[in-house]
TORKOL-4160 file (C-alpha; in steps of 0.2 Angstrom, whole numbers, padded with zeros to 4 digits, m for minus):
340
<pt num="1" X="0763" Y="0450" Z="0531"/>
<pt num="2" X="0753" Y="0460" Z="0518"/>
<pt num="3" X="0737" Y="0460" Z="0520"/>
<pt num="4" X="0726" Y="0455" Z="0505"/>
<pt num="5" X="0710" Y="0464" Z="0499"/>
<pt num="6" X="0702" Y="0463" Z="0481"/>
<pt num="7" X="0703" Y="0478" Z="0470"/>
<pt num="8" X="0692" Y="0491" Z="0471"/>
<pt num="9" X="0675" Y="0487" Z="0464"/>
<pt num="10" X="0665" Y="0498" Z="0453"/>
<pt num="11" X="0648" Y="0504" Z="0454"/>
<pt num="12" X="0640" Y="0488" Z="0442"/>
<pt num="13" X="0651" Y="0477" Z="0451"/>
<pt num="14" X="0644" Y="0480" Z="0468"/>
<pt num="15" X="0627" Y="0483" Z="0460"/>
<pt num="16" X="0629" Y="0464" Z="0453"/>
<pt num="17" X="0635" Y="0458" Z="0469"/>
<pt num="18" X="0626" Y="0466" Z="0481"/>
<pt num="19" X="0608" Y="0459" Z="0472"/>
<pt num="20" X="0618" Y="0443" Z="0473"/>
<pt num="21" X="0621" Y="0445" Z="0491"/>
<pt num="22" X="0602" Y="0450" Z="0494"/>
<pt num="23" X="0590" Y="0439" Z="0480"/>
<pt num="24" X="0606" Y="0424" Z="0478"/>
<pt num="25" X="0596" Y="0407" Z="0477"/>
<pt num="26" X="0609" Y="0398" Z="0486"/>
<pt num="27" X="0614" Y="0403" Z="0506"/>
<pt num="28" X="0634" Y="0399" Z="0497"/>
<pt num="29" X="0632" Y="0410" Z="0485"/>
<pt num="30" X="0627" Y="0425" Z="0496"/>
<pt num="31" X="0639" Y="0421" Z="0506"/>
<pt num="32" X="0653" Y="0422" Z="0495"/>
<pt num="33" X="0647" Y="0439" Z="0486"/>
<pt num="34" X="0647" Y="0445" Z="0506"/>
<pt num="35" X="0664" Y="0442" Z="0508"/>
<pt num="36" X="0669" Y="0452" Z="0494"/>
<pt num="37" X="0658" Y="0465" Z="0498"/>
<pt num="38" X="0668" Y="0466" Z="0513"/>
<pt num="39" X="0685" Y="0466" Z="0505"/>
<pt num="40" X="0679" Y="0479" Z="0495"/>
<pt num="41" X="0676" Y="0488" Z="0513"/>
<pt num="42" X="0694" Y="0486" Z="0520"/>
<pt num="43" X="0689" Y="0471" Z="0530"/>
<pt num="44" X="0702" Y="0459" Z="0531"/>
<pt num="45" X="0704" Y="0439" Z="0528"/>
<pt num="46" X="0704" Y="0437" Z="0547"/>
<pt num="47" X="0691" Y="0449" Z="0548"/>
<pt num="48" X="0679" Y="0441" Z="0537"/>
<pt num="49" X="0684" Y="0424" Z="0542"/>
<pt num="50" X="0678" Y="0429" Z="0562"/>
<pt num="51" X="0661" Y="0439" Z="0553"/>
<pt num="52" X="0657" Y="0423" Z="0541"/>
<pt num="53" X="0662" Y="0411" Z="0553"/>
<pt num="54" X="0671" Y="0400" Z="0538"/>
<pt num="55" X="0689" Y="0396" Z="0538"/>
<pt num="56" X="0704" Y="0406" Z="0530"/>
<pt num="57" X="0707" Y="0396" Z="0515"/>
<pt num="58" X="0690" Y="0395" Z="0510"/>
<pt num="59" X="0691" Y="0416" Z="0511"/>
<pt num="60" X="0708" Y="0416" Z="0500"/>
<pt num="61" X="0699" Y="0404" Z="0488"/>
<pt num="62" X="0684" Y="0418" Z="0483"/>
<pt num="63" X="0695" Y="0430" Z="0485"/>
<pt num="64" X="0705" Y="0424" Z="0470"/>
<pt num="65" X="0689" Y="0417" Z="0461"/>
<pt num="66" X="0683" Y="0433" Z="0458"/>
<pt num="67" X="0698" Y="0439" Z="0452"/>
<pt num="68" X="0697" Y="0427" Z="0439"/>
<pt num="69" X="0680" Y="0424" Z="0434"/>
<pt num="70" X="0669" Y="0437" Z="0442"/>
<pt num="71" X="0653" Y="0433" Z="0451"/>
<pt num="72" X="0654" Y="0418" Z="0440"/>
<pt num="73" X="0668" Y="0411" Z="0451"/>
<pt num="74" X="0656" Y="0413" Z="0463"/>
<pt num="75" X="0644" Y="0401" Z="0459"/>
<pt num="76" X="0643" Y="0383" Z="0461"/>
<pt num="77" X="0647" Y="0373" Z="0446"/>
<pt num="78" X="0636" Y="0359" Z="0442"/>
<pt num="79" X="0643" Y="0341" Z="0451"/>
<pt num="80" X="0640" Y="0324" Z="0446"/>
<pt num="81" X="0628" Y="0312" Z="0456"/>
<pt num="82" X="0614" Y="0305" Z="0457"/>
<pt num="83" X="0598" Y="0309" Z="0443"/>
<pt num="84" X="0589" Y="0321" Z="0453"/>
<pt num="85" X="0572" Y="0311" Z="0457"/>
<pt num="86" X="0561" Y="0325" Z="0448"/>
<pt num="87" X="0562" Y="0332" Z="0430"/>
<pt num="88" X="0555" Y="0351" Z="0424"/>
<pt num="89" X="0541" Y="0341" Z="0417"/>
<pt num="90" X="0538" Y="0336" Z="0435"/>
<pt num="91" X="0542" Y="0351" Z="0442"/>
<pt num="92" X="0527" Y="0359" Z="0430"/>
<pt num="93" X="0514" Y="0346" Z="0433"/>
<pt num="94" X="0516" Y="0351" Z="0454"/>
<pt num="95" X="0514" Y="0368" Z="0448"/>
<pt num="96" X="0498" Y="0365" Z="0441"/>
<pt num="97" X="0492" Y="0351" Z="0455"/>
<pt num="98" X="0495" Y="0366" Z="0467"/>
<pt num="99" X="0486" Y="0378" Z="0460"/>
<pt num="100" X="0472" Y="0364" Z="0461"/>
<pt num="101" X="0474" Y="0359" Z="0478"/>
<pt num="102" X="0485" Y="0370" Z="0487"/>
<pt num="103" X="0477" Y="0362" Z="0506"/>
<pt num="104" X="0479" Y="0345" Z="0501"/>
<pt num="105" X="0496" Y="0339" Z="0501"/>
<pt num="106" X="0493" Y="0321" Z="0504"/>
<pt num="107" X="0478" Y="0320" Z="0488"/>
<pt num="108" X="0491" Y="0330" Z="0479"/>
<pt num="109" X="0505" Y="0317" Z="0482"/>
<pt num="110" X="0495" Y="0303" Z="0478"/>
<pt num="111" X="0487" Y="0310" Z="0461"/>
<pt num="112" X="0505" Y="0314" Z="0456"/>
<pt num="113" X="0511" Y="0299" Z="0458"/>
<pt num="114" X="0497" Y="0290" Z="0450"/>
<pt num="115" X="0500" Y="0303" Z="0435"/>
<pt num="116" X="0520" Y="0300" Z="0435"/>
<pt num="117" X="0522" Y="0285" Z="0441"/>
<pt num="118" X="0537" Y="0291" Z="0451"/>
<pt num="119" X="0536" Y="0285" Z="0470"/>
<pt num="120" X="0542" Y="0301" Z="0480"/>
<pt num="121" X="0543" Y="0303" Z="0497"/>
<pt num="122" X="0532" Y="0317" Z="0508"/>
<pt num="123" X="0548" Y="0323" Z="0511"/>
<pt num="124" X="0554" Y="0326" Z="0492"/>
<pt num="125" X="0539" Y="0332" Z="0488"/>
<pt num="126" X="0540" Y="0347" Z="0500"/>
<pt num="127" X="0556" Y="0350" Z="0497"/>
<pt num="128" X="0552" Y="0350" Z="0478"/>
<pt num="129" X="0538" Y="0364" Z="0481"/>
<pt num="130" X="0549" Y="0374" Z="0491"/>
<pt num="131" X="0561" Y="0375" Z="0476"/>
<pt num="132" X="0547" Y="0380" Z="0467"/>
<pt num="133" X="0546" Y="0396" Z="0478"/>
<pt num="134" X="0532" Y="0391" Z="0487"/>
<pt num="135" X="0528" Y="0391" Z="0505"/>
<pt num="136" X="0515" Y="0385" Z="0517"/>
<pt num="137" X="0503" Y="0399" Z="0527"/>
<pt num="138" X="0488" Y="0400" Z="0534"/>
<pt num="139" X="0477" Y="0406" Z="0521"/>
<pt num="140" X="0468" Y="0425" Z="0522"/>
<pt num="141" X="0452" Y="0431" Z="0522"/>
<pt num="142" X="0452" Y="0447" Z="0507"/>
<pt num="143" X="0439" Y="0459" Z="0502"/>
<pt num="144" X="0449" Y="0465" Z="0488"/>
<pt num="145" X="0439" Y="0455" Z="0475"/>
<pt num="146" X="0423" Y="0465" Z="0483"/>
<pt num="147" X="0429" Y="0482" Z="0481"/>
<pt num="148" X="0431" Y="0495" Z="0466"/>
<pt num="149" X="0450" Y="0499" Z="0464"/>
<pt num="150" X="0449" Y="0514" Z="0456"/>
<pt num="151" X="0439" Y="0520" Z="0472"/>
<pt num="152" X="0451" Y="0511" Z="0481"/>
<pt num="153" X="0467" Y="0520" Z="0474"/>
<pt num="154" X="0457" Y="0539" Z="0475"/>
<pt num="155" X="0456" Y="0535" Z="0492"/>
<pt num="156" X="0474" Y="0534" Z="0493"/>
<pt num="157" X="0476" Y="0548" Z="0485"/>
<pt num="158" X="0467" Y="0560" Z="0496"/>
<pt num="159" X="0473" Y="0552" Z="0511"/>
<pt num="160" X="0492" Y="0555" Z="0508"/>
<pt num="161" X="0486" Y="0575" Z="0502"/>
<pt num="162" X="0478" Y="0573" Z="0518"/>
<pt num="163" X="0492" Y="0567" Z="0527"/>
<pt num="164" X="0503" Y="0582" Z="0516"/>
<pt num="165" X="0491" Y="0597" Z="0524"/>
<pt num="166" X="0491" Y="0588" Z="0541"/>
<pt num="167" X="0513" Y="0590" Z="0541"/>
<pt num="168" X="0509" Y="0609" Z="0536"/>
<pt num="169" X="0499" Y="0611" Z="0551"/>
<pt num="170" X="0485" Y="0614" Z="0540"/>
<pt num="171" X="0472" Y="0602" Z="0552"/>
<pt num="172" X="0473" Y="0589" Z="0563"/>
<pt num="173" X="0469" Y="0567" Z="0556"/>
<pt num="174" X="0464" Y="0556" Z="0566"/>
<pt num="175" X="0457" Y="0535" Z="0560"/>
<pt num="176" X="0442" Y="0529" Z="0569"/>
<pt num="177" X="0438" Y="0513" Z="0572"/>
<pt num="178" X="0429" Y="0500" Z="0582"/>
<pt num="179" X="0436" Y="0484" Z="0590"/>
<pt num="180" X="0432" Y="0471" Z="0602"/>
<pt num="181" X="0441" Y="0460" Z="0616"/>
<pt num="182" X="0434" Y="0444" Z="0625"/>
<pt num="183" X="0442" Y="0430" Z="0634"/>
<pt num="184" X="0436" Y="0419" Z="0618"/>
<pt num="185" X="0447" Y="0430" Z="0608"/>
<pt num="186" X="0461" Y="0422" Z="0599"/>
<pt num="187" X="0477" Y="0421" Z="0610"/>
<pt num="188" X="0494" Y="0425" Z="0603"/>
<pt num="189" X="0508" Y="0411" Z="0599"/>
<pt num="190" X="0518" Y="0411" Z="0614"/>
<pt num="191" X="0535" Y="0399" Z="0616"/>
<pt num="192" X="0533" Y="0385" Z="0627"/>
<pt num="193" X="0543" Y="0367" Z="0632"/>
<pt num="194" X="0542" Y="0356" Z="0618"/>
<pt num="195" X="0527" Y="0343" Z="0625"/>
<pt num="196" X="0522" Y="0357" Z="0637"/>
<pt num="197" X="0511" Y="0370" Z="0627"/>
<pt num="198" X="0503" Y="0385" Z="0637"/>
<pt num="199" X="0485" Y="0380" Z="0640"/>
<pt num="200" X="0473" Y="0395" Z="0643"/>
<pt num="201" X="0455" Y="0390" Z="0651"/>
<pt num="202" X="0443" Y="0389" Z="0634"/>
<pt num="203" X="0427" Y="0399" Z="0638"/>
<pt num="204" X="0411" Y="0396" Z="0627"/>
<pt num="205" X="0403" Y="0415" Z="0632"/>
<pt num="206" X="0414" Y="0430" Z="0639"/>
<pt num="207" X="0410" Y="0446" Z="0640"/>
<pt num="208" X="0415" Y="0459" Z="0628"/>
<pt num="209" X="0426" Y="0474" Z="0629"/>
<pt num="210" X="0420" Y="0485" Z="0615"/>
<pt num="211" X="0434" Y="0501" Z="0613"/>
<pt num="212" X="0430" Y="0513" Z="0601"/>
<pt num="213" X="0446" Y="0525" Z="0594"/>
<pt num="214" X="0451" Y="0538" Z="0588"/>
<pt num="215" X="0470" Y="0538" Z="0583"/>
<pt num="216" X="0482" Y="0550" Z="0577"/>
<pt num="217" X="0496" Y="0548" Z="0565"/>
<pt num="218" X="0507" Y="0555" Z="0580"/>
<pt num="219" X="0502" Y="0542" Z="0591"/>
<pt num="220" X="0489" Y="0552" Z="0602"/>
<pt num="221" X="0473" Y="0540" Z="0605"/>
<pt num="222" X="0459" Y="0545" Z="0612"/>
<pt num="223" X="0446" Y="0531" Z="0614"/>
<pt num="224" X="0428" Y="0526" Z="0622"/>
<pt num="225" X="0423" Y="0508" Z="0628"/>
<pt num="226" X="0407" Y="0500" Z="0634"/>
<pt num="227" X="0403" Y="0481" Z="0638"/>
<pt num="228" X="0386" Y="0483" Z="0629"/>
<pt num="229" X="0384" Y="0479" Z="0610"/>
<pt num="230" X="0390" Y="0495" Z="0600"/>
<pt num="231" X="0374" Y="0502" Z="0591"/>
<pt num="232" X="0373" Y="0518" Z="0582"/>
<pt num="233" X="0370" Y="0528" Z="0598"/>
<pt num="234" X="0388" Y="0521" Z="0606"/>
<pt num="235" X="0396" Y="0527" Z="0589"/>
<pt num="236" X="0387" Y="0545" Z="0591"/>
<pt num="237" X="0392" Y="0546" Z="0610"/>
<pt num="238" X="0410" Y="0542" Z="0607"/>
<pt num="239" X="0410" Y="0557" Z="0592"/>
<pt num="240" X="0403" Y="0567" Z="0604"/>
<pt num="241" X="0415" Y="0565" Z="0619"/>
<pt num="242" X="0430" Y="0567" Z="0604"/>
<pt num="243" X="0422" Y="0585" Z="0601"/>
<pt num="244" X="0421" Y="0589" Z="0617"/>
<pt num="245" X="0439" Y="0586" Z="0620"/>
<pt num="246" X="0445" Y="0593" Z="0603"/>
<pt num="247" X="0454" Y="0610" Z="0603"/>
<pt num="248" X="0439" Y="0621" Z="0599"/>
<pt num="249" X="0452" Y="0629" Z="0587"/>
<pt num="250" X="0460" Y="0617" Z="0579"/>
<pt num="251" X="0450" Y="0610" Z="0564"/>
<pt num="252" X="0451" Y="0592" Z="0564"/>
<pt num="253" X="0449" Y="0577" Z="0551"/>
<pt num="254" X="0440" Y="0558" Z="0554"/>
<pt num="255" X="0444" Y="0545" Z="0543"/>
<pt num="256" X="0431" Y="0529" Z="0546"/>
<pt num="257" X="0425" Y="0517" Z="0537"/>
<pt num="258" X="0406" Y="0512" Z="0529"/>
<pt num="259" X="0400" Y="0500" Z="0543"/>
<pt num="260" X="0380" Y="0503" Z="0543"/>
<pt num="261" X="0380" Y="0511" Z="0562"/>
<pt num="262" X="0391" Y="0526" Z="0552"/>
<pt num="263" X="0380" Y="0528" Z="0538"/>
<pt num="264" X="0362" Y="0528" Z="0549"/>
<pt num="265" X="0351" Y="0542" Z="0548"/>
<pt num="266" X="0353" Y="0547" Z="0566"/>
<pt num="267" X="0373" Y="0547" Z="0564"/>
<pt num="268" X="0370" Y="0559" Z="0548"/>
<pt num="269" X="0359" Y="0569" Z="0558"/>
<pt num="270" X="0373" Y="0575" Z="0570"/>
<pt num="271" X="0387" Y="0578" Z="0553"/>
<pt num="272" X="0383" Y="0594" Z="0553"/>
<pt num="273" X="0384" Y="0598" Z="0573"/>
<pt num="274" X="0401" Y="0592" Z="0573"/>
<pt num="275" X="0408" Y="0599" Z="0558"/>
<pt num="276" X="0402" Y="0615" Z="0567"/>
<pt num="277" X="0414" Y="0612" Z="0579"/>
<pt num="278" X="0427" Y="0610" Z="0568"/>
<pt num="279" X="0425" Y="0593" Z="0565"/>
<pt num="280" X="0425" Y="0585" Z="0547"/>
<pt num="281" X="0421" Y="0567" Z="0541"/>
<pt num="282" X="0429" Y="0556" Z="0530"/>
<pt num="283" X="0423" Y="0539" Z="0523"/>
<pt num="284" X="0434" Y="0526" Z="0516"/>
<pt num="285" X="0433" Y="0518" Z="0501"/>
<pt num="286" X="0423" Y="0502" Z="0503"/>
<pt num="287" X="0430" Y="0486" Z="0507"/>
<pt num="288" X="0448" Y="0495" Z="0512"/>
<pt num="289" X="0451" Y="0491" Z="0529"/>
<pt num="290" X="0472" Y="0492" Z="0526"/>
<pt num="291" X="0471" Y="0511" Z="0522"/>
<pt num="292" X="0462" Y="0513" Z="0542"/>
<pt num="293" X="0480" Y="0518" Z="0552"/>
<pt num="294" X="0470" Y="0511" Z="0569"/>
<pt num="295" X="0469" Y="0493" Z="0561"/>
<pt num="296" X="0487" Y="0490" Z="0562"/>
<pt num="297" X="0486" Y="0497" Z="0584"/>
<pt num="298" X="0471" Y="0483" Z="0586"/>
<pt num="299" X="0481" Y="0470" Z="0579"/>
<pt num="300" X="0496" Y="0476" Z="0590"/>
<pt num="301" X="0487" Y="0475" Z="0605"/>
<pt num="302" X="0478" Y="0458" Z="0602"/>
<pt num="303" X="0492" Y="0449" Z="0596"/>
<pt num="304" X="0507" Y="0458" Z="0604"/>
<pt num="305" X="0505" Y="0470" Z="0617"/>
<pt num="306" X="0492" Y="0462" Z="0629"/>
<pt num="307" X="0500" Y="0449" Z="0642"/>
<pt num="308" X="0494" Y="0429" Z="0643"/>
<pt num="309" X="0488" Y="0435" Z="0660"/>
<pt num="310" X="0474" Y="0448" Z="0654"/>
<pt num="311" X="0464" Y="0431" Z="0648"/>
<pt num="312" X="0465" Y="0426" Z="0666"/>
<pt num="313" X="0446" Y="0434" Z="0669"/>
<pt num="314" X="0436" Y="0451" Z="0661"/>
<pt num="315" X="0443" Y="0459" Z="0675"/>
<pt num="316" X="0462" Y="0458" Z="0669"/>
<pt num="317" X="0455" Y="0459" Z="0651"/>
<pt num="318" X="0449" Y="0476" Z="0653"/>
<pt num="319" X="0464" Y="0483" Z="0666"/>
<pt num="320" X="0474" Y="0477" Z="0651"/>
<pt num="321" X="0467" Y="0484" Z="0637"/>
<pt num="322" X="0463" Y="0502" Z="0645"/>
<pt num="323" X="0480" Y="0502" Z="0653"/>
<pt num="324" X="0491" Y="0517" Z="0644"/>
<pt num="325" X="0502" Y="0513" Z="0632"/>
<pt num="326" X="0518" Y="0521" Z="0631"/>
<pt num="327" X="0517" Y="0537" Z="0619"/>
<pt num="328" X="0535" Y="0529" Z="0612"/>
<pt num="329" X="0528" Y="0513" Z="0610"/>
<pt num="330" X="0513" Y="0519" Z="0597"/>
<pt num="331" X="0523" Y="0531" Z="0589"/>
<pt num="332" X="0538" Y="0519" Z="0584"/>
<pt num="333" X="0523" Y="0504" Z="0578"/>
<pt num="334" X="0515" Y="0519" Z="0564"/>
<pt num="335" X="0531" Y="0523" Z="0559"/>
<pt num="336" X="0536" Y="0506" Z="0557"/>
<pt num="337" X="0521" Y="0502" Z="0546"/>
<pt num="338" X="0512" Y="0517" Z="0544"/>
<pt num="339" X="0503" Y="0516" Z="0526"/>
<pt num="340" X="0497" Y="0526" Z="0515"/>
């Protein structure tokens, strides 16, 4: 039996269905520009059946749809039934109750009602917002309204020239930062029997393991900790012990934020001893804490790397988070979402 594929696409026609296949609103459309996609390939009906996981006909039927009507063969046409409960007016008005009260979903419900007079459920109303193209997070702290974006996007600027002269072997960059660890700390989401959550033992005061790092867009970290408050001597000590192990000829870079322990006087004092070891500083633009490269190795470790069982006791904490990370494992999370 001869096997049956669609004629060969041209460029706009995969454009068009590929964007369809990506950004389609409906999971059947996407579907259905995927299988033609794959016809275009030299898949087969079969093949695209066992890939899709629909039956035959329904392939032969897009198949031929396309043929006849393009991606408008595609789409679903409109059926009859029932009025749908909300209008566009509607739709509008939870657009604007949203923007009022976007953490209030019961007051919302009940003040558009009152303002409609239309008696929805909880569950139509979320599924109306979620047609809206909205989605319920946990909200996020920013400091972007604090800080000046021309700064901001120099900044940028002169770390990806940085980041140029650093792959010319020009200097070495490294990001410095500070962070803390406590059994108190935050504990990642972890999958657990429905009715049966993991329960950690709550602690009201834990000690703190404070690290302090330097870290490298090639994954080498060098780092100093202490379990006494970080002051502007613990920031010097840790700069030191970096110079100390620094090749004496290679000229190196530190990126670091404007936290008050790296702008004190006694910090400034020792600039110029370092930079004659080769050692140059550079501040970040305020309130910028994405362009820091070490940020993103914190959050991995809290939130990702460090097993339920280092909360057990300080003990474990600190094994853990000393503990050498593969080289492999740092290097694939900046290349992943390295920044600029």
């Amino acid at each position: 039996m001869a096997r049956r594929f669609v004629a060969p696409l041209t460029e706009s026609e995969q454009q068009t269905l590929s964007s369809a296949y990506h950004h389609g609103e409906k999971r059947a459309l996407r579907r259905r520009a995927h299988a033609i996609l794959l016809s275009n390939q030299g898949h087969t009906i079969a093949q695209i059946c066992e890939i899709l996981q629909v039956r035959r006909d329904a392939v032969s039927r897009w198949l031929k749809q396309w043929e006849v009507a393009g991606l408008d063969g595609l789409i679903d046409k409109p059926r009859s039934g029932r009025t749908p409960a909300l209008d566009d007016d509607d739709h509008h008005r939870l657009q604007e109750l949203v923007a009022e009260q976007p953490h209030q979903l019961r007051s919302l419900h009940a003040r558009f009602q009152e303002e409609t007079g239309k008696n929805i459920s909880m569950v139509t109303l979320r599924r109306a917002l979620k047609k809206n193209r909205l989605s319920f997070k946990r909200i996020r702290h920013s400091l972007k309204a604090r800080r000046d974006e021309t700064d901001f996007r120099n900044t940028q600027g002169l770390l990806k020239v940085l980041q140029e002269r650093e792959d010319l072997g020009e200097h070495e960059l490294y990001y410095f930062d500070e962070s803390g660890f406590s059994q108190s700390s935050p504990v990642p989401y972890a999958w657990s029997p429905i009715g049966q959550p993991f329960e950690m033992t709550a602690y009201s005061h834990s000690r703190r393991l404070n690290v302090l790092g330097f870290l490298s867009r090639a994954g080498k970290l060098v780092y100093h900790t202490s379990t006494e408050p970080v002051t502007t001597e613990t920031v010097i000590e840790a700069f030191d012990q970096f110079v100390a192990q620094k090749d004496p000829d290679t000229f190196a870079i530190v990126v670091l934020d404007n936290a008050s322990m790296h702008r004190s006087k006694a910090f400034r004092r020792k600039i110029m001893e370092w930079m004659s070891h080769r050692v140059h500083l550079v501040y970040l633009s305020a309130y910028s804490p994405e362009l820091n490269l070490i940020e993103i190795l914190w959050r991995q470790m809290k939130y990702a790397w460090l097993p339920l069982s280092a909360y057990l006791s300080f003990d474990h904490l600190s094994k853990e988070v000393c503990r050498k990370r593969s080289f492999h494992d740092v290097v694939d999370l900046l290349h992943v979402t390295q920044r600029p």
